[in-house]
PDB file of N, CA, C and O in Angstrom:
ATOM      1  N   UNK A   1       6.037  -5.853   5.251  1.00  0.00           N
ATOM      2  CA  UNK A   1       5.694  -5.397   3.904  1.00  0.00           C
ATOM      3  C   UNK A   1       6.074  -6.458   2.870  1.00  0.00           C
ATOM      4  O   UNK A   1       5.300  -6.771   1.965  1.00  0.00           O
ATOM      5  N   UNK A   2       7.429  -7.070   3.044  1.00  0.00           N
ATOM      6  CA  UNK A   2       7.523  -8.208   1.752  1.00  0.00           C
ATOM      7  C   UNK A   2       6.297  -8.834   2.146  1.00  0.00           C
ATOM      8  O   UNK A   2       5.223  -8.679   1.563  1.00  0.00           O
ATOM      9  N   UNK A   3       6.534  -9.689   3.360  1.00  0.00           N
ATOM     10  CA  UNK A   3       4.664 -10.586   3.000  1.00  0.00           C
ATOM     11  C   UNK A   3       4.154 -10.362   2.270  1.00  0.00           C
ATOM     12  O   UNK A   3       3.845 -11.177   1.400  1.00  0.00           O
ATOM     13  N   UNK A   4       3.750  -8.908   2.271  1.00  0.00           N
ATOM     14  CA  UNK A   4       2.126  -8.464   1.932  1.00  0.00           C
ATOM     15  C   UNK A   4       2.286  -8.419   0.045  1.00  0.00           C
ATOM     16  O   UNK A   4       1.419  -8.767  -0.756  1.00  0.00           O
ATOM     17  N   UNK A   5       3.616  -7.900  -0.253  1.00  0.00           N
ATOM     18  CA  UNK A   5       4.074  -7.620  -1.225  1.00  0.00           C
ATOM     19  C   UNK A   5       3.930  -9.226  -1.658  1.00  0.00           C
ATOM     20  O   UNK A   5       2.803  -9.362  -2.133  1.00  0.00           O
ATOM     21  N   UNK A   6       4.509 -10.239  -1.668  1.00  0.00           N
ATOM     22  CA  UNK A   6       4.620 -11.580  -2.301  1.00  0.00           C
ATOM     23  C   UNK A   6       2.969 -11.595  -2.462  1.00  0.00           C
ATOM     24  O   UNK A   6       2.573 -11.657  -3.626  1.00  0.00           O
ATOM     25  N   UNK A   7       2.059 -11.550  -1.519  1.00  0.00           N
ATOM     26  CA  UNK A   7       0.971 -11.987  -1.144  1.00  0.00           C
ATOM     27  C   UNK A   7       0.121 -11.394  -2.375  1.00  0.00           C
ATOM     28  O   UNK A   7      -0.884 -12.031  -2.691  1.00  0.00           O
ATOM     29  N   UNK A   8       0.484 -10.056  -3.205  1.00  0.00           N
ATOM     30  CA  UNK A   8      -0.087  -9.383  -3.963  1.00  0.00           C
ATOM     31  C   UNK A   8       0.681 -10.230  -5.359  1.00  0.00           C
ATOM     32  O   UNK A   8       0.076 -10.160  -6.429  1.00  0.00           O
ATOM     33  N   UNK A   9       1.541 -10.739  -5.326  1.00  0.00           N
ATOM     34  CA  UNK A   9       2.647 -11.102  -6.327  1.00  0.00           C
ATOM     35  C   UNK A   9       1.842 -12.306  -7.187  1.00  0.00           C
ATOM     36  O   UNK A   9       1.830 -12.283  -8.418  1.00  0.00           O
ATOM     37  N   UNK A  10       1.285 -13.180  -6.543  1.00  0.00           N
ATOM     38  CA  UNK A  10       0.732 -14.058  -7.185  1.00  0.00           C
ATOM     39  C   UNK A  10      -1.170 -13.485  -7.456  1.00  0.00           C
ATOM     40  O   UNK A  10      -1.898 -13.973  -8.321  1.00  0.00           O
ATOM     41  N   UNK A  11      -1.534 -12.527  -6.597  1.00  0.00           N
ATOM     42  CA  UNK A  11      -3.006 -12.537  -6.723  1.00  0.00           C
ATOM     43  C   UNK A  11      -2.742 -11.673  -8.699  1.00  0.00           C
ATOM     44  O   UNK A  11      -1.845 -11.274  -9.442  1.00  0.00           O
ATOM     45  N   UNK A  12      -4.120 -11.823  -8.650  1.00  0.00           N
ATOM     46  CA  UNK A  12      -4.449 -11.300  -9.922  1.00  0.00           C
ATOM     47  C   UNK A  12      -4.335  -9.796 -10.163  1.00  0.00           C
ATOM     48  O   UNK A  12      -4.555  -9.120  -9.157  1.00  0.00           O
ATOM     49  N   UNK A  13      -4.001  -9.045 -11.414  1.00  0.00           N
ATOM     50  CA  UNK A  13      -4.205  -7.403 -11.570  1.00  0.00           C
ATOM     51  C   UNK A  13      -5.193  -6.704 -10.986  1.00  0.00           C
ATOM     52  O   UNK A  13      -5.089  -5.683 -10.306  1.00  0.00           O
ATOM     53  N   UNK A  14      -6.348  -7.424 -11.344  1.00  0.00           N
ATOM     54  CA  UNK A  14      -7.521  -7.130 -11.099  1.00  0.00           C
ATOM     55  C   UNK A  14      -8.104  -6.761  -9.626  1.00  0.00           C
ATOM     56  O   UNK A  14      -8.702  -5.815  -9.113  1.00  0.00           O
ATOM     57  N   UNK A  15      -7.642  -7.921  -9.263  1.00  0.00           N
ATOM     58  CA  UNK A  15      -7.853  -7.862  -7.227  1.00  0.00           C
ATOM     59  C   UNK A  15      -6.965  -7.043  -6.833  1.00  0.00           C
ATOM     60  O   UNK A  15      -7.417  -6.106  -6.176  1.00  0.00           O
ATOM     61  N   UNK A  16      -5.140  -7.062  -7.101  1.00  0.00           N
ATOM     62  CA  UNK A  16      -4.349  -5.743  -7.166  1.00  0.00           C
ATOM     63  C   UNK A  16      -4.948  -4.773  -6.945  1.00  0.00           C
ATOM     64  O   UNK A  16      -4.586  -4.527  -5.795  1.00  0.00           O
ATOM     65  N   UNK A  17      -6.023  -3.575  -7.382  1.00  0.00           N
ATOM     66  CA  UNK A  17      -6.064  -2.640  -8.105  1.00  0.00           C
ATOM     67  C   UNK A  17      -7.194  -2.132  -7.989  1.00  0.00           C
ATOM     68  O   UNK A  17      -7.682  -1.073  -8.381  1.00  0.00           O
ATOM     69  N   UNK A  18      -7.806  -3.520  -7.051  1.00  0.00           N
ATOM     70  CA  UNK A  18      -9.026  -3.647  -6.647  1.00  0.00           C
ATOM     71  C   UNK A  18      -9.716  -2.143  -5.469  1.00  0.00           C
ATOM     72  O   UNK A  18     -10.750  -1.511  -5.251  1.00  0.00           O
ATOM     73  N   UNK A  19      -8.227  -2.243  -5.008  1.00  0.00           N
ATOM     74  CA  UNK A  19      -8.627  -0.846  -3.605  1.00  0.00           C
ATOM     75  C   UNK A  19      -7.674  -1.641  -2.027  1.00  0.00           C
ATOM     76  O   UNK A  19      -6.901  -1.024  -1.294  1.00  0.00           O
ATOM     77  N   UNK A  20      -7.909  -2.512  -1.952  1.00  0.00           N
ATOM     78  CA  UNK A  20      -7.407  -3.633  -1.271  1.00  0.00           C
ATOM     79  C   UNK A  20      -5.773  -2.998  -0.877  1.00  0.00           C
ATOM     80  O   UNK A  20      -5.246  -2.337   0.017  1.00  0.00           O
ATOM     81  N   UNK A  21      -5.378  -3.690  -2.203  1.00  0.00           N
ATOM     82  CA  UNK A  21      -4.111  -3.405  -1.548  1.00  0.00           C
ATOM     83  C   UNK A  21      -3.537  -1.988  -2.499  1.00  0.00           C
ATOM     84  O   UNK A  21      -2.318  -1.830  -2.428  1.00  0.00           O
ATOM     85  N   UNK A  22      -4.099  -1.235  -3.137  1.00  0.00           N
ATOM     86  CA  UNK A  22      -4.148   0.300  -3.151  1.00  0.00           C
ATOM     87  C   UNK A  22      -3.961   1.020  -2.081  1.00  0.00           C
ATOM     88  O   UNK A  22      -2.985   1.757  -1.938  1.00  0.00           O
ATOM     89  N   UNK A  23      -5.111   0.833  -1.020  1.00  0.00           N
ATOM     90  CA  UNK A  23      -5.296   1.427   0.175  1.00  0.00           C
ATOM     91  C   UNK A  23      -3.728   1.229   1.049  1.00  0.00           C
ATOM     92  O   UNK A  23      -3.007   2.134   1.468  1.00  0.00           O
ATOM     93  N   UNK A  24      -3.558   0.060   1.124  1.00  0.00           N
ATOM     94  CA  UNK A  24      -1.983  -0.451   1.507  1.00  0.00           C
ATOM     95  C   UNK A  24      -0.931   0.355   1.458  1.00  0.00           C
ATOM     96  O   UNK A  24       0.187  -0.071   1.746  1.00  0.00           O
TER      97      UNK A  24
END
């Protein structure tokens, strides 16, 4: 989960929030 968590850390709000890593 950190991975995935850092991995979201730098992407954008947008892609965030996207469903992607929502679904997560």
């Amino acid at each position: 989960m950190n991975k995935l968590k850092k991995n979201y850390s730098f992407k954008p709000i947008s892609w965030k929030y996207s469903g992607e890593d929502f679904s997560h």
